[in-house]
N, C-alpha and C positions, 0 to 999 in steps of 0.2 A: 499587708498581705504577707510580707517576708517576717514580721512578727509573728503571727496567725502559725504561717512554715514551719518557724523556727519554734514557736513556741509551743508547739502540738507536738513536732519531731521529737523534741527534748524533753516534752512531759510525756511521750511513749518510752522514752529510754528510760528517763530518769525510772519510772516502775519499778524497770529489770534492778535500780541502781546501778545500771552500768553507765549511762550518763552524766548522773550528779556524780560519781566518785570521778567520771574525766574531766568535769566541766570545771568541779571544783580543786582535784588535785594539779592535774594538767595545765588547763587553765588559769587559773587561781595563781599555782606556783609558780609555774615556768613565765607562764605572761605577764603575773603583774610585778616578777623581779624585773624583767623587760620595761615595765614602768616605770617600778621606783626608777630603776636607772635613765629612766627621762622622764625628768620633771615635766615637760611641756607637754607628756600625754596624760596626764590625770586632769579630764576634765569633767566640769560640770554636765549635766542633764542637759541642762539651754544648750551648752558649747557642742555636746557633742550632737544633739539634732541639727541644728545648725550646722556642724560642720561637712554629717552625713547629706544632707538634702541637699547643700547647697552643691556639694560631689556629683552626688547622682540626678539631680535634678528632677526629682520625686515628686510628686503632689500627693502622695500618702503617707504617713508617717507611721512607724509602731516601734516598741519598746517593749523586751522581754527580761524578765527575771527568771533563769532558768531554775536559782533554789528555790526561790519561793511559787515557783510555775505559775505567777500570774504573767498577765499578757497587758498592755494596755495601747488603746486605736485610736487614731485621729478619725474623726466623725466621716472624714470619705474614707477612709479604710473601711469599716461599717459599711457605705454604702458600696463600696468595691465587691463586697461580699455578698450582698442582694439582701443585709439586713439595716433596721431603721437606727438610727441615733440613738445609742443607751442599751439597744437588746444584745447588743455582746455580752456575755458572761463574763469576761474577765480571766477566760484560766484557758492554758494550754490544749488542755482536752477539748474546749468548746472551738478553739482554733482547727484541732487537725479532726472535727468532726465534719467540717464543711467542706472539706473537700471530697471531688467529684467519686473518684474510686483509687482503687489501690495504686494504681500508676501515678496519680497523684501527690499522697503519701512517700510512697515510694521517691520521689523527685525531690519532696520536703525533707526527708532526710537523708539523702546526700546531697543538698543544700548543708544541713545540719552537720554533716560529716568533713563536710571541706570547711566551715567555719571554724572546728573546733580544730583545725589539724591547721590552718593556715591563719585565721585571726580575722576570715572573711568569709561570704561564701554565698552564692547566686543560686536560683534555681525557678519552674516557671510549673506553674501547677490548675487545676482545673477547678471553679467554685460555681453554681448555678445562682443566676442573678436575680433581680428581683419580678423578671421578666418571666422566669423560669429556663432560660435559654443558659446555656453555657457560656462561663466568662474564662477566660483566658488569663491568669496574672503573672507579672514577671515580676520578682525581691530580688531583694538587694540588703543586707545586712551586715554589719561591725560588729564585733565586741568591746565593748569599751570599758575601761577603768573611771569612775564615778569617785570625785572626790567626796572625801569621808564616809564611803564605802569599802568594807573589808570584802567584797567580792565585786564578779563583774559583771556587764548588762552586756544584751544584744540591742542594737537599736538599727534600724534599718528603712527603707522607703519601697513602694511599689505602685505598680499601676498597669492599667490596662491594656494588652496586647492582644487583644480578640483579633480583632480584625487584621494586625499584623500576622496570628497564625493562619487566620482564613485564607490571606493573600498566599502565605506559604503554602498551604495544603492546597492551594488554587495552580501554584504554579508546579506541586508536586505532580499532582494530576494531570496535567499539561502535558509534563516530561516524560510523563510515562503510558501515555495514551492517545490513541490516531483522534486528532481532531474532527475528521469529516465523522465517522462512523461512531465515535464516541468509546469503542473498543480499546480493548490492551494493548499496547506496542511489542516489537520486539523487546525493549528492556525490559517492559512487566513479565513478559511471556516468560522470560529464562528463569527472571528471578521465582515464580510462582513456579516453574516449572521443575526448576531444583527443590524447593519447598517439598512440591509433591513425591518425588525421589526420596526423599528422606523418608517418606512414610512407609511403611511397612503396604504389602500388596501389590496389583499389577496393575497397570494403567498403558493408555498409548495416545502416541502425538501423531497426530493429521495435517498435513499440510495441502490446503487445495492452492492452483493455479487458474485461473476465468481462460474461457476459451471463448475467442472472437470480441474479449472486450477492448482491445486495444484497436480493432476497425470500429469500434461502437464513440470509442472517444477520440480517435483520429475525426472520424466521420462526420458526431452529432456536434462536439463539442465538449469540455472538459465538465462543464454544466450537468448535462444529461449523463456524462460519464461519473459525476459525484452521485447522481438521483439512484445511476446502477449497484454503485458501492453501497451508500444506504442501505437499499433497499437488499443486496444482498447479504450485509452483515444480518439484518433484521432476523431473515429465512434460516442465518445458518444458527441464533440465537435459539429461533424456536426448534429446531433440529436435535438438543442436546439439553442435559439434565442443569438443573440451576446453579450444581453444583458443578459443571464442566465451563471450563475456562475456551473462549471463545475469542480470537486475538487477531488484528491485521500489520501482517509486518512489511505494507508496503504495496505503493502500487496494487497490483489485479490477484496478491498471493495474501491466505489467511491462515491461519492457526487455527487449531485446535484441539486441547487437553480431554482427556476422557479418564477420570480416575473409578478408581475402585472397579475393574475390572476381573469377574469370574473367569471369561476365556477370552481369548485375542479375538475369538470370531466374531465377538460382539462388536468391537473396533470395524471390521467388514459392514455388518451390518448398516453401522450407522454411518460409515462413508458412504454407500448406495443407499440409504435415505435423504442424504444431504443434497447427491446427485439426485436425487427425481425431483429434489423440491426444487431444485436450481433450475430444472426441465421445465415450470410452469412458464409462459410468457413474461415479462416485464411492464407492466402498464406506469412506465414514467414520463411518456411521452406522448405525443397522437398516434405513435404507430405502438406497435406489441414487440418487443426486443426480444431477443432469446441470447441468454448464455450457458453456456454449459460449464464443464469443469471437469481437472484432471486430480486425484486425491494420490499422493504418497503416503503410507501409516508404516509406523515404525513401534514396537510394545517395549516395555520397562517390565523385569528387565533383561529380557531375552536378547534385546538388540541394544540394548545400554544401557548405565546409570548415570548418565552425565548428559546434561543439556546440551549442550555441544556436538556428542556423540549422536543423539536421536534427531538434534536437526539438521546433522549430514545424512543420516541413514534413510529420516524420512523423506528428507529433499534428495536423494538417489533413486528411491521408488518413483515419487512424483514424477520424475523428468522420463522414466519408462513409463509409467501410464500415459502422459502426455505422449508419448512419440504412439503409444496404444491407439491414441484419441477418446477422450470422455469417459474414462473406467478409473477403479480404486485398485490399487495393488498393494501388495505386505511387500516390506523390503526383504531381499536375501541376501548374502554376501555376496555373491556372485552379478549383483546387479552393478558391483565398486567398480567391475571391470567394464562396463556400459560407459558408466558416467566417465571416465578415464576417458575410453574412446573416444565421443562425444567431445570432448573438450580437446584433444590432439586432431579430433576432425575439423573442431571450428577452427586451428590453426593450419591447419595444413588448406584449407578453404581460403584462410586469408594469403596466404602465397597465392595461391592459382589463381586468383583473381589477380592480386599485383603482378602475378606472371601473363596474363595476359590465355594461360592455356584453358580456361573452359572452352566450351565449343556454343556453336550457336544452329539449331536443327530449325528448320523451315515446315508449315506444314500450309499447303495450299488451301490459298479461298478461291471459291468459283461464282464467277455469276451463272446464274441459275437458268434464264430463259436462254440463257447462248452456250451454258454446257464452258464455257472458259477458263481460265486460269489468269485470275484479274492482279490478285497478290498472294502474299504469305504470311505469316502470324511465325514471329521468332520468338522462339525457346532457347531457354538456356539450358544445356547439358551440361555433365559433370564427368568425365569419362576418364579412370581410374586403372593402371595395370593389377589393380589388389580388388578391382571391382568397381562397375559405376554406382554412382549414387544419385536416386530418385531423387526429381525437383522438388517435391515434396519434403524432403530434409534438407537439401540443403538451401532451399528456399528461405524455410523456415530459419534455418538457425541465422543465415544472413539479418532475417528481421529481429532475432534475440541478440547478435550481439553486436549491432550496428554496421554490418558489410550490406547492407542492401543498396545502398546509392552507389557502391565502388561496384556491385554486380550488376547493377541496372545500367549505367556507362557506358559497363566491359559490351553490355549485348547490344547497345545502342550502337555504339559505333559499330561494331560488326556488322552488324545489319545495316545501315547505312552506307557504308564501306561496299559490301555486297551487290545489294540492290545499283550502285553506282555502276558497277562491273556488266550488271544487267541489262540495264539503259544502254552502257556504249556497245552489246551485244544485242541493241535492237529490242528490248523487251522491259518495256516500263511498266516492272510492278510496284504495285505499292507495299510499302512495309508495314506493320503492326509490331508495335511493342509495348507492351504491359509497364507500367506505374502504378510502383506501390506506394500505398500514402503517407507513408514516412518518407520518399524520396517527392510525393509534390507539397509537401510540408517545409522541403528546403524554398528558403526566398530566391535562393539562386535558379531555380527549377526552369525557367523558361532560359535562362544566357545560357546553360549548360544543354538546353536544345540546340539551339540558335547555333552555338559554337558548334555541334556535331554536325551539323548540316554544314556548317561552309568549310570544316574539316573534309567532309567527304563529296565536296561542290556538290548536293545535290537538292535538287528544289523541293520546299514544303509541300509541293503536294504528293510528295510520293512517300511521306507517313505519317501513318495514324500513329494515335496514344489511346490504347486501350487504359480506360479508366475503371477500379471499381466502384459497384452502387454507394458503397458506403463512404467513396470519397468523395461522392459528389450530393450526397445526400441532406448535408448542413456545411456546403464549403464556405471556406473563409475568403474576406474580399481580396487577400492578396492572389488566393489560386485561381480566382473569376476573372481578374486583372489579366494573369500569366497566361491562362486557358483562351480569352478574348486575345489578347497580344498576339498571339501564338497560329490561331484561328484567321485573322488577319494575313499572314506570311501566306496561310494555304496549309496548314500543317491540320489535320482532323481529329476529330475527338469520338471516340468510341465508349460507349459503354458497355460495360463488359459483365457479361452473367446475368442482363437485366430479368427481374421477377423473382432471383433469387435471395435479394439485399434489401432495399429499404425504401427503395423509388416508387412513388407512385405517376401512373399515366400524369395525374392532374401537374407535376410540380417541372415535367420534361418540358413545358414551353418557358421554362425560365432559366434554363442549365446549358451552358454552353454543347450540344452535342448535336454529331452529323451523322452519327450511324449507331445502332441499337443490335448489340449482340446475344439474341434469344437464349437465355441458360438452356444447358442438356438438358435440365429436368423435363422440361416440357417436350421436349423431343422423345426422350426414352417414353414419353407415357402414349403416345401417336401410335395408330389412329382414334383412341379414346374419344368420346364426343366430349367431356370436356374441358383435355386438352386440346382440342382441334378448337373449340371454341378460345378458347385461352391465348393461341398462337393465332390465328386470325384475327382478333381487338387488337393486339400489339401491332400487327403491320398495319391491319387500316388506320389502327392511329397513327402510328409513325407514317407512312405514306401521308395523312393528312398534313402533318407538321414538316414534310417534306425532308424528313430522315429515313435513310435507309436500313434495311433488315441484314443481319446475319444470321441464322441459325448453326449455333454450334452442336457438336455433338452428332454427325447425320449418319449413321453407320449401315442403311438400304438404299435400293434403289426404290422402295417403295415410300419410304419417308420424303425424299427427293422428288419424287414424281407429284408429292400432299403436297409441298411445299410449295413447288411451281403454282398448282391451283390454287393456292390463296395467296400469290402474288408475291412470295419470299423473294428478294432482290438476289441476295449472296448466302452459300451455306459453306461449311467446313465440317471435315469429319473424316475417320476413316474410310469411309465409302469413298469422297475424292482422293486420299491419297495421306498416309501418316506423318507427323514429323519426321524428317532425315536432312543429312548432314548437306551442305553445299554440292557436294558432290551429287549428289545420288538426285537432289533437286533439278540440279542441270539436265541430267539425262530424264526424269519426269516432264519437265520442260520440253524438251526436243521431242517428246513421243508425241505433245499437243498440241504442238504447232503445228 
């Protein structure tokens, strides 16, 4: 092979004569006074195959005469090259005609070019086999001085390294592409991304965010959560031209390149096509999943020319659509002061939590046939001299950047802490507090109950653990464990939002739960027939299975008055009375007793 290389390379040059005049002054002069002056390198043909193979440990052998541009092969060198024993031609030109393409050639002579400059020289080149498939060869070549030769030879060895490039280009692919989805990674992205920056014209980078898929793989399982991914990269491939580059750089967040762009609005365009298709159901499971998505686009090169710069600018947008919910937005500069914010808030959050100063608001449940005030459902507040901040963000960002178990704690104990003050004032209510499923995903999840309770001496049955559908929907045996353990003490299990999540009637006799909390939906649609049908299956089934109803959401007296006729146990809502702070609670208290 490295014959074939070498001996093609050199009868392309020789042509020009600019080869033969180095091979042979250069060469010739400088190298073989290099010889005379050591005898023990003027060796024979036999010596010097021999001494090359036995070097390199070759199983092919070749030998090149670059003045007279013949070439001659050891019978698997032939077959190396995918032809039979004898049909090599013998000459230079039939060597570098065998190979694959220019890149080839190209490799062969600078192969040719470091031989002649050093006295050696390597190089690994493309030939189609006898198969037709592409063969891989790696040379290895000398020149050596021949005695009783007034010039000198190439003599060298090669062999086969297909399957070694395969491995390579296998593990190239690896490194630069998301396994589950088979897409481009972040490193491909940037490098393809600068690529496209170099070309003349305008193009724009999209970065989507999945919304609700991290309850979809807390919930079902990492399984059903890969079948999401899939099946989402799929939808966003067909979304976009063959020629747009489609990428996942992690987790529930994906790329997306869109070149040769006439206006930016086309960029809009096709983020709101991406989003509707994302809108279709999910059939990866027995149920129908829904996700949605948040899109940041940033254009080249209005908002940058640097990979770098476009995917801060586009991951700036993103994180305002997302605080939007479900929409595509263009970045502005004015959005740099959002994302600042945003990150001085998730710090300033993570103080007040280890400061202990959120607050905890209360909002009354009543049982229903007696008009009472049985417990409370605690809220976590955020309350700010610069302004409060909705639960809704900073709920949120707790789950993004890991403070949810240190805010779920803060309001646990609060509320238990409370409620204890209640009891010794005569008034055992029970407490509710929300678990999010990143906090029942800790192994610790039931000792860190256990312990808030003998912290604030007060007995399991005075609260509940509102749970969501989606955590109980596919739970793992250790939270069945914690949830039973726990259930045992006296401590109760709520479901929370049921009919909005993933629950069906049929899988509640197998799920640790003592009370069923009716989502608003179905209340705001009352007296509809059928929602009213909808909320009456729910109780008489829970009544059958001997769990209790909450309906959330109750904002009339005539909703209230529905409720009682179809046997609703407990409701909550502004119509009984808003969340507020301990205080304000107390004196709601004393007006109902």
């Amino acid at each position: 092979m490295v014959i074939a290389v070498i001996v093609a390379a050199a009868s392309a040059l020789m042509v020009g004569g600019v080869l033969a005049a180095l091979l042979v002054t250069r060469g010739r002069i400088a190298r073989l006074s290099r010889v005379l002056a050591d005898g023990n390198k003027s060796l024979s043909i036999h010596q010097a195959r021999q001494q090359i193979i036995t070097s390199r440990s070759g199983m092919c052998a070749f030998e090149l005469d670059v003045v007279a541009r013949t070439a001659a092969w050891s019978p698997e060198m032939a077959q190396l090259h995918g032809l039979a024993d004898g049909a090599f031609d013998g000459t230079i030109a039939g060597m570098l005609a065998l190979a694959v393409g220019a890149d080839d050639v190209s490799a062969i002579e600078h192969g040719i070019a470091q031989l002649v400059l050093r006295g050696e020289g390597a190089f690994t080149y493309r030939v189609l086999g006898a198969d037709g498939d592409e063969r891989w060869i790696d040379a290895w070549a000398r020149e050596v001085v021949l005695s009783g030769e007034s010039h000198s030879r190439i003599v060298g060895v090669a062999s086969d390294v297909t399957e070694r490039k395969r491995a390579e280009a296998e593990l190239h692919h690896v490194a630069r592409h998301d396994r589950l989805t088979a897409l481009p990674n972040r490193t491909e992205l940037v490098e393809r991304l600068a690529r496209a920056l170099d070309e003349p014209g305008r193009g724009a980078l999209l970065l989507l965010d999945l919304d609700g898929f991290k309850e979809i793989n807390d919930a079902l399982g990492h399984g059903i959560g890969d079948l999401v991914l899939v099946e989402i990269a799929q939808r966003l491939r067909s979304c976009v031209r063959e020629d747009d580059l489609v990428a996942r750089l992690g987790g529930d967040e994906f790329a997306i390149v869109l070149r040769d762009l006439a206006d930016p609005a086309i960029a809009t365009s096709s983020a709101e096509r991406i989003l509707r298709t994302l809108a279709d159901p999910l059939q990866v499971s027995p149920m129908a999943l829904h996700v949605s998505g948040s899109i940041g686009m940033a254009v080249w090169p209005e908002h940058g020319i640097a990979p770098g710069t476009l995917l801060q600018h586009a991951d700036v947008a993103m994180y305002r659509a997302k605080a939007r919910g479900n929409c595509a937005l263009m970045y502005e500069p004015m959005h740099e002061d959002d994302r600042a914010s945003r990150l001085a808030l998730v710090a300033e959050l993570r103080d007040a939590i280890a400061d202990g100063v959120l607050d905890v608001h209360y909002q009354p449940i009543v049982e229903l046939p007696h008009d009472r005030v049985v417990g409370v459902e605690a809220l976590a507040r955020w309350r700010r001299p610069q302004g409060d901040v909705p639960p809704t963000v900073f709920v949120a960002l707790a789950e993004q950047f890991g403070l949810i178990h240190e805010l779920t704690t803060v309001v646990l104990r609060k509320a238990l802490g409370e409620a204890r003050r209640w009891q010794e004032d005569g008034r055992a209510l029970r407490v509710s507090v929300n678990m999010s499923p990143r906090v029942l995903s800790n192994p610790n999840f039931a000792e860190d109950v256990k312990y808030a309770l003998l912290a604030a001496d007060l007995h399991p049955t005075q609260l509940i653990l509102e749970i969501t559908e989606t955590a109980l929907a596919e739970p793992t045996r250790e939270l069945l464990v914690s949830l039973q353990e726990l259930r045992s003490m006296g401590v109760s299990i709520a479901l929370d939002d049921f009919g909005a999540g993933y629950s069906s009637l049929a899988t509640l006799t197998e799920l640790p739960v003592d009370i069923l909390k009716i989502d608003r939906s179905f209340l705001s649609r009352l007296p509809a027939p059928n929602a009213i049908g909808v909320v009456r299956a729910i109780i008489e089934m829970a009544r059958h299975l001997g769990i209790d109803t909450v309906a959330e959401g109750v904002e009339g007296e005539s909703s209230a008055a529905l409720l009682r006729e179809l046997g609703c146990g407990f409701a909550q809502g502004y119509h009984f009375g808003r969340p507020a702070p301990v205080v304000d609670i107390r004196s709601f208290l004393d007006t109902r007793s």
